[in-house]
C-alpha positions as CSV (number, residue, x, y, z in Angstrom):
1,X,79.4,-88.6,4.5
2,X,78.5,-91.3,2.0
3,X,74.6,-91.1,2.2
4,X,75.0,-87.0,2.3
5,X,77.5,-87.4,-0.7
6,X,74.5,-89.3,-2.6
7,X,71.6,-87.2,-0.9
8,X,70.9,-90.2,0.1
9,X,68.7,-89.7,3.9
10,X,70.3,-91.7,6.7
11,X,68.7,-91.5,10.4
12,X,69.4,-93.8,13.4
13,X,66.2,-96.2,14.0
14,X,64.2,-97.8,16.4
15,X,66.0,-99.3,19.4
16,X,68.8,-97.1,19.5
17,X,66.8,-93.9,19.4
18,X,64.8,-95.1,22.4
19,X,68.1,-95.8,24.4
20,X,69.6,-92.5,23.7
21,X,66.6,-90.7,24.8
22,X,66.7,-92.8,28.0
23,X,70.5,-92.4,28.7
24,X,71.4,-95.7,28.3
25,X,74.1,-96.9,25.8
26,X,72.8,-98.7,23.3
27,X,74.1,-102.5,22.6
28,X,73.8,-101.9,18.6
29,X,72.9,-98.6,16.2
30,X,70.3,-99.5,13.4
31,X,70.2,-96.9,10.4
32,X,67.1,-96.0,8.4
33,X,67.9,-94.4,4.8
34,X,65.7,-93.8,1.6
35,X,68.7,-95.2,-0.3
36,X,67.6,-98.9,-1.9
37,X,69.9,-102.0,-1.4
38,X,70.9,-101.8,-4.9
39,X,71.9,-98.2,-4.5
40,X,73.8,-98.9,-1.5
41,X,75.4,-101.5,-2.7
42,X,76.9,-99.8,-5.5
43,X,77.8,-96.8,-3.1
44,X,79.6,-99.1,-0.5
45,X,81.5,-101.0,-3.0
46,X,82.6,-97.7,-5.0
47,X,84.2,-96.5,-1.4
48,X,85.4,-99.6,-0.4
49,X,83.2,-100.6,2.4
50,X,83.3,-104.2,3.1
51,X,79.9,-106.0,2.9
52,X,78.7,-108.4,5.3
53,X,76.1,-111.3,4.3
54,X,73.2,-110.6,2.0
55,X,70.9,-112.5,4.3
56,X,68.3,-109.4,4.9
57,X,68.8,-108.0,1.6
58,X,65.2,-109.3,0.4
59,X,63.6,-107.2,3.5
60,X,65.8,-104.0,2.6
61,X,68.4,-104.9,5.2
62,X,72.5,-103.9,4.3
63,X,75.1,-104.6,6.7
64,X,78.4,-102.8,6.1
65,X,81.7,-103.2,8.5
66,X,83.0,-100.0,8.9
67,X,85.9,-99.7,12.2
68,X,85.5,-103.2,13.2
69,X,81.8,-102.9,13.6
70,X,78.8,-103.9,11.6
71,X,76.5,-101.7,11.3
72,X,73.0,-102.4,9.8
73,X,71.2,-99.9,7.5
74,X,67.9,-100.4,6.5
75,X,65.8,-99.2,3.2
76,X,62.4,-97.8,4.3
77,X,59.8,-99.7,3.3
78,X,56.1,-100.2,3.3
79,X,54.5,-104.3,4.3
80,X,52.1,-105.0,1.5
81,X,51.4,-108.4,2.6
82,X,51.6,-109.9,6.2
83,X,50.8,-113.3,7.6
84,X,51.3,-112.9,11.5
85,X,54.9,-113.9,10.9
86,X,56.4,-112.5,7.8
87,X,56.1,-109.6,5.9
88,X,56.3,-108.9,2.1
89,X,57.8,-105.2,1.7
90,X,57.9,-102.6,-0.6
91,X,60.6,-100.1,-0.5
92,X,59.3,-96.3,-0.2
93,X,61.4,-92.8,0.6
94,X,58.1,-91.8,3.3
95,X,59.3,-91.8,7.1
96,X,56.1,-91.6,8.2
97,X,55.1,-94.9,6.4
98,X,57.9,-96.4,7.9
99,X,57.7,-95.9,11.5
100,X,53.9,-96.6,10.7
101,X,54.7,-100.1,10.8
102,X,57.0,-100.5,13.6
103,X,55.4,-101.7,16.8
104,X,55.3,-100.1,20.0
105,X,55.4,-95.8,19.6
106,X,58.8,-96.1,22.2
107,X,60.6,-97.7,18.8
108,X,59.0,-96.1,16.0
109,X,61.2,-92.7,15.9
110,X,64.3,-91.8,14.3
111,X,67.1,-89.9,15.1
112,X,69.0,-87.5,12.3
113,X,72.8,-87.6,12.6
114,X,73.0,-83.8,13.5
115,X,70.2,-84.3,17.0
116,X,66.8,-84.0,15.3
117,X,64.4,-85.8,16.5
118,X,61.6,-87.2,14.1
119,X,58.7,-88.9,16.3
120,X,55.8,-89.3,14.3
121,X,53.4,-91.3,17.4
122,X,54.3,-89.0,20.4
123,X,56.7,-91.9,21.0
124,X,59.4,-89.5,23.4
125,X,56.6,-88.1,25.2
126,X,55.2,-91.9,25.7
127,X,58.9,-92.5,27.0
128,X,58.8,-89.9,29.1
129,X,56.0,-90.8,31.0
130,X,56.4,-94.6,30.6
131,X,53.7,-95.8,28.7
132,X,54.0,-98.9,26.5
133,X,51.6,-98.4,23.0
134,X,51.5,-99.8,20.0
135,X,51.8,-98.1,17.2
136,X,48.1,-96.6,15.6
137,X,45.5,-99.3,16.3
138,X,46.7,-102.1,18.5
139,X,45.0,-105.2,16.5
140,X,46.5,-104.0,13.2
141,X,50.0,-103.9,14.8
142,X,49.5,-107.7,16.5
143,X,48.3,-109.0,13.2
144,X,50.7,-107.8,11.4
145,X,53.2,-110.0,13.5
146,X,51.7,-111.8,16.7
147,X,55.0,-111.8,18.4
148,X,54.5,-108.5,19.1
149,X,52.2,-109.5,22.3
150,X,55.5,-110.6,24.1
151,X,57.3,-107.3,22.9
152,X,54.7,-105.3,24.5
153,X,55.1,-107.3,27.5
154,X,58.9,-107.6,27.4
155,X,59.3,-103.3,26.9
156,X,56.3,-103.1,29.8
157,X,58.8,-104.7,31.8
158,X,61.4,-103.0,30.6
159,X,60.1,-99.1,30.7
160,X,56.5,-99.0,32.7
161,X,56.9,-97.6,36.5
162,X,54.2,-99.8,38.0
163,X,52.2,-102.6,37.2
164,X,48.5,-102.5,35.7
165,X,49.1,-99.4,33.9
166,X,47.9,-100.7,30.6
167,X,45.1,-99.4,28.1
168,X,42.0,-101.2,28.0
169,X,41.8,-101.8,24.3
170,X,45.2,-103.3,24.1
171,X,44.8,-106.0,26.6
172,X,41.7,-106.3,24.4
173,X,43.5,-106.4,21.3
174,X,45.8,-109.1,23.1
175,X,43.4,-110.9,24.4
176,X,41.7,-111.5,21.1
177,X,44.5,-112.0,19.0
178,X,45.9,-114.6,21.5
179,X,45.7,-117.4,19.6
180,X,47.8,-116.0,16.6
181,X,51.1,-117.1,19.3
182,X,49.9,-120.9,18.5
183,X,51.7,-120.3,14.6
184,X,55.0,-118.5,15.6
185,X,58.0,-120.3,16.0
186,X,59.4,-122.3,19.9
187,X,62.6,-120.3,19.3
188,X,61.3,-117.1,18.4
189,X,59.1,-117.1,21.5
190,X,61.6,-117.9,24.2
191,X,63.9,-114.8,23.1
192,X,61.2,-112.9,24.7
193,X,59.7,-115.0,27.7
194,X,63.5,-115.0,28.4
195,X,63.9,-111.2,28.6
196,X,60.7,-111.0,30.0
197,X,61.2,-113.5,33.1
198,X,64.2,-111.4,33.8
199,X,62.8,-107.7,33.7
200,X,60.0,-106.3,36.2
201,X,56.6,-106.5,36.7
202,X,57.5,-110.1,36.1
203,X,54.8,-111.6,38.4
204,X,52.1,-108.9,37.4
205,X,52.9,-109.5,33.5
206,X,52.9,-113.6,34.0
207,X,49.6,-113.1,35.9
208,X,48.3,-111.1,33.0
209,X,49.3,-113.8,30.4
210,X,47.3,-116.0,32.2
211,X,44.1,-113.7,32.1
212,X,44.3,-113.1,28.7
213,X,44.5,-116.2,27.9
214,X,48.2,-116.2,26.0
215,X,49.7,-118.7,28.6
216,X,48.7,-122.2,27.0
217,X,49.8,-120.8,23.1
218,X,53.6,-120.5,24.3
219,X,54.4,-123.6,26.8
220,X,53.4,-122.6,30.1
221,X,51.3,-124.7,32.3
222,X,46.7,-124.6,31.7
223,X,46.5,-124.9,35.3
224,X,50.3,-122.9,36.6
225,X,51.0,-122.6,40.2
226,X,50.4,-118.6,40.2
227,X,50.8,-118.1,44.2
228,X,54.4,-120.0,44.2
229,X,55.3,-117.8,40.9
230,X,54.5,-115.0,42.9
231,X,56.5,-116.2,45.9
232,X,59.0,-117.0,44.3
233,X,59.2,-113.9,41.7
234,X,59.5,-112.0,45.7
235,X,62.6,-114.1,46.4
236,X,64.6,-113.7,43.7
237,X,64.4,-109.6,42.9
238,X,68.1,-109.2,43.3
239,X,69.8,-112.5,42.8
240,X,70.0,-112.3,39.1
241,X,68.3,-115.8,38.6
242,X,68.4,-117.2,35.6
243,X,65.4,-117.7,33.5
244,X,64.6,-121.0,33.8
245,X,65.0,-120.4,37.3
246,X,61.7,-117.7,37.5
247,X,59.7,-120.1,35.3
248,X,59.9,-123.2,37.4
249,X,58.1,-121.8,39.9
250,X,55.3,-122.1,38.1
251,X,55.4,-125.6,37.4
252,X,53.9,-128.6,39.5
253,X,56.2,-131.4,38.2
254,X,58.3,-132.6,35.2
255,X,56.0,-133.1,33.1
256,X,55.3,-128.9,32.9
257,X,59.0,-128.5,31.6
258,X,58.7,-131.9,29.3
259,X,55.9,-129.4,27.5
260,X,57.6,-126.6,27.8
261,X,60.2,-128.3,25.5
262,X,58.4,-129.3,23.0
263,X,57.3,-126.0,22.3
264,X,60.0,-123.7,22.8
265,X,63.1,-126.1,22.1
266,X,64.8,-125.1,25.1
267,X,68.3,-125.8,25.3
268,X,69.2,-128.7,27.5
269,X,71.0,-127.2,30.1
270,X,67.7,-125.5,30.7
271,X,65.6,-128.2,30.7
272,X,68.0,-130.5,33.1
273,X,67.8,-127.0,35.4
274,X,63.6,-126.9,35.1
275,X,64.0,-130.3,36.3
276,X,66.3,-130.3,38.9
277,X,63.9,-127.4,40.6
278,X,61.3,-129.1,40.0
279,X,62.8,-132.3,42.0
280,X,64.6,-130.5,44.9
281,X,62.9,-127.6,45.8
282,X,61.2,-128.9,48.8
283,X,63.2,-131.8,49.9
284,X,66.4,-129.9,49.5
285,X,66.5,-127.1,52.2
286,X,68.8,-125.6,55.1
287,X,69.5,-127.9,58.1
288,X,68.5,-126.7,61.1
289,X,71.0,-125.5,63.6
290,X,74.6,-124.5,63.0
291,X,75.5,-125.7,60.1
292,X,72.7,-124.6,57.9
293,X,74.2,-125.3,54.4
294,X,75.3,-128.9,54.9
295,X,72.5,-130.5,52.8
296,X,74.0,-128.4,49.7
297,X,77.0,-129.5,50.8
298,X,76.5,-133.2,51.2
299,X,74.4,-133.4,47.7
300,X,77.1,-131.5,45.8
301,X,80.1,-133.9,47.3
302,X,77.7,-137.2,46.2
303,X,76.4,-136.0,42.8
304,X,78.5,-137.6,40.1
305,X,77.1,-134.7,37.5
306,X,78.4,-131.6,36.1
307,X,77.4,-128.4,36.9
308,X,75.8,-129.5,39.9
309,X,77.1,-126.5,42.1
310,X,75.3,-123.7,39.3
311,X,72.1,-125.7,40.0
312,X,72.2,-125.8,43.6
313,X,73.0,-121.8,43.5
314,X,69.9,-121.3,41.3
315,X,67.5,-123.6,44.0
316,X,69.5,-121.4,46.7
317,X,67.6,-118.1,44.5
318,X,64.8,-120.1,44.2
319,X,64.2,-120.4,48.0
320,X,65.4,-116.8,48.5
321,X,68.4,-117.8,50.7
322,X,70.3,-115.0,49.8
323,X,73.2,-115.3,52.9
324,X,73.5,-118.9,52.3
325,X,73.5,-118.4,48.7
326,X,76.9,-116.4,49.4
327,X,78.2,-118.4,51.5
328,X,78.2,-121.5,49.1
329,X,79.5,-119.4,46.2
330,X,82.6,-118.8,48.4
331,X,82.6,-122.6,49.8
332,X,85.7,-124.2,47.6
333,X,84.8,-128.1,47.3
334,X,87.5,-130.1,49.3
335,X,88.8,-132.9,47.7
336,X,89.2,-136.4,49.7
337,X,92.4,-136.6,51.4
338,X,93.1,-140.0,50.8
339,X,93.6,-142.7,47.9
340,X,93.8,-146.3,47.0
341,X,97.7,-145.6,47.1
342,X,97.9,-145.1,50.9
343,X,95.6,-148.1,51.7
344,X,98.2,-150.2,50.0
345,X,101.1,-148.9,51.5
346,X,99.0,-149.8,55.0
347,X,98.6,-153.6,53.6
348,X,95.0,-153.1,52.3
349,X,95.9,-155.3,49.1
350,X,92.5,-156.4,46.9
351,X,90.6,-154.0,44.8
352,X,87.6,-155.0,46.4
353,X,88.7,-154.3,49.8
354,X,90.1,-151.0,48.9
355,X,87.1,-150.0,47.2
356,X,84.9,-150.9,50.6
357,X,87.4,-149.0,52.8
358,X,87.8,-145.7,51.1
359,X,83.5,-145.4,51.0
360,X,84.0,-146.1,54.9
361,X,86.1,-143.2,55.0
362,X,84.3,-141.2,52.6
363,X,81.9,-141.9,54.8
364,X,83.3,-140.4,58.2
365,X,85.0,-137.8,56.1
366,X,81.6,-136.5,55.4
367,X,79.9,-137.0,58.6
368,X,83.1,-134.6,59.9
369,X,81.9,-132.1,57.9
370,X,85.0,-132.5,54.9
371,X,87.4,-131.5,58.4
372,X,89.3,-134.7,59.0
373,X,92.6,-134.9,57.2
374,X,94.4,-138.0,55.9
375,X,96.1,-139.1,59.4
376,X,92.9,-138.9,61.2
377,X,91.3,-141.0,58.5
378,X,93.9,-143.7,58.8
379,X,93.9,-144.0,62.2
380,X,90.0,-144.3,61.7
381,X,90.8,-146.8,59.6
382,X,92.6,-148.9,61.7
383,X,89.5,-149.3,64.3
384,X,87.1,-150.1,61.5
């Protein structure tokens, strides 16, 4: 009512527009308007519309809380200059311009408040049938902002049927603009990978960054163990790993995650994850016979770390043991029936012995499986 008030234009944008069309709810609602900052900033404030921080004001961006939601309206604007990483804008009141610059043709349309569609690059009928495209000429788009290699891989994942399903002259285009990844930020990149480790295709897209040569400019491994990726990437399809989890598999030893750290400033639960895989995954596997999970069991009970059990249920994904998986989430960890207290009250007096005789116990405890309770201890106790 504002924008119309003002004849100002104001259209949903981008992200949003895409979901709608697909039926899925979208997470946030980004407007488009020809209305400048300045112009709705005076607006806003004249209604009484509380203002959120002016960080994206120099790119056109206002963010306005309105219900007890932000919402984020955008100026439309023109990039006059662009390094692979930012752009310099210049505000315009042309649509078309606008969605000219936005990336792939699934995000470049806009939706009017009263159900018009405005899709300048086919970018519904490109929905529709599930093709990911960028924008006009593919190389133009990339250069404009390399990042925009992982986006196309991230919404492949995210929208394409089937693998391979790509046009020539954009894996071209990727291929030879590759190296532009080398100058965008650690941070900025794992957003993506992170999104894209988790969505499908995953193996085919990993396989392709490898071929076009994208792998070694974002972390990953020169010489990455494709065959256990793709392995792997077959055992965890519905046991919502998490993304550190997929990556691993790629990785020969510590090292590999040591690099990948250093580029993408992974956080350090993720990194003590990547190398927790990377140490167990072969040596720590089901026992044979009936009591499969007791290795899990037995490391969990001795690890003196924190969120051991999380780690053990990702290397559970990892090997693709989905029963066993389930069956540790519902194991509660028992706790060790007895303490220094009762050694004393059965005339076990020095620190030293007491420490001695409760690993003896923990020790029998253990090999009972966690079953024997405090009186069967003791009396244990009394033949050792």
């Amino acid at each position: 009512e504002l924008f119309e008030k003002k004849n100002y234009e104001l259209r949903i944008a981008g992200g949003a527009v895409r979901d709608l069309l697909s039926g899925v709810t979208p997470q946030d609602i980004d407007f488009a308007t020809t209305a400048t900052p300045a112009e709705m900033k005076e607006m806003f404030t004249a209604a009484g519309v509380r203002l959120i921080n002016n960080k994206g004001e120099k790119h056109g961006t206002i963010t306005a809380r309105l219900h007890e939601q932000n919402f984020e309206i955008t100026t439309l604007r023109i990039d006059v200059v662009t390094d692979g990483r930012h752009a310099e804008v210049e505000f315009t009141t042309d649509w078309h311009k606008d969605a000219e610059r936005r990336d792939l043709t699934v995000n470049s349309m806009f939706l009017g408040l009263d159900g018009t569609l405005y899709d300048f690059f086919n970018g519904y009928e490109d929905l529709k049938s599930k093709k990911i495209r960028f924008v006009g000429k593919a190389a133009e788009r990339i250069q404009e902002d390399y990042l925009r290699i992982l986006r196309y891989f991230r919404f492949y994942g995210r929208i394409a049927e089937k693998p391979g399903d790509h046009e020539p002259n954009t894996l071209q285009a990727i291929k030879e603009n590759a190296k532009g990844l080398a100058g965008i930020s650690g941070e900025r990149i794992w957003v993506e990978l992170k999104k894209i480790l988790l969505g499908n295709h995953v193996n085919h897209l990993v396989q392709l960054m490898y071929e076009l040569d994208i792998a070694q400019y974002i972390g990953l491994p020169l010489d990455g163990n494709l065959e256990e990726f793709a392995r792997v990437t077959k055992n965890i399809q519905n046991l919502s790993p998490k993304p550190m989890t997929v990556l691993t598999s790629l990785f020969k030893g510590k090292d590999d995650v040591t690099n990948l750290d250093l580029r993408l400033k992974i956080s350090k639960e993720e990194k003590n994850l990547g190398l927790f895989l990377v140490k167990h995954r072969q040596e720590l596997t089901k026992a044979p016979g009936p009591e499969p999970l007791r290795p899990y069991q037995d490391f969990l009970m001795d690890s003196r770390e924190a969120n051991t059990n999380s780690k053990i249920f990702e290397l559970l994904k990892y090997q693709g043991e989905e029963r066993l998986l389930k069956e540790m989430q519902e194991w509660t960890v028992p706790s060790f029936p007895v303490s220094g207290h009762d050694l004393r009250k059965m005339g076990v007096s020095s620190g030293k012995e007491i420490g001695t005789a409760l690993q003896q116990l923990r020790d029998e405890w253990k090999k009972s499986g966690y079953h024997m309770d405090k009186e069967e201890l003791l009396s244990c106790l009394k033949k050792l």
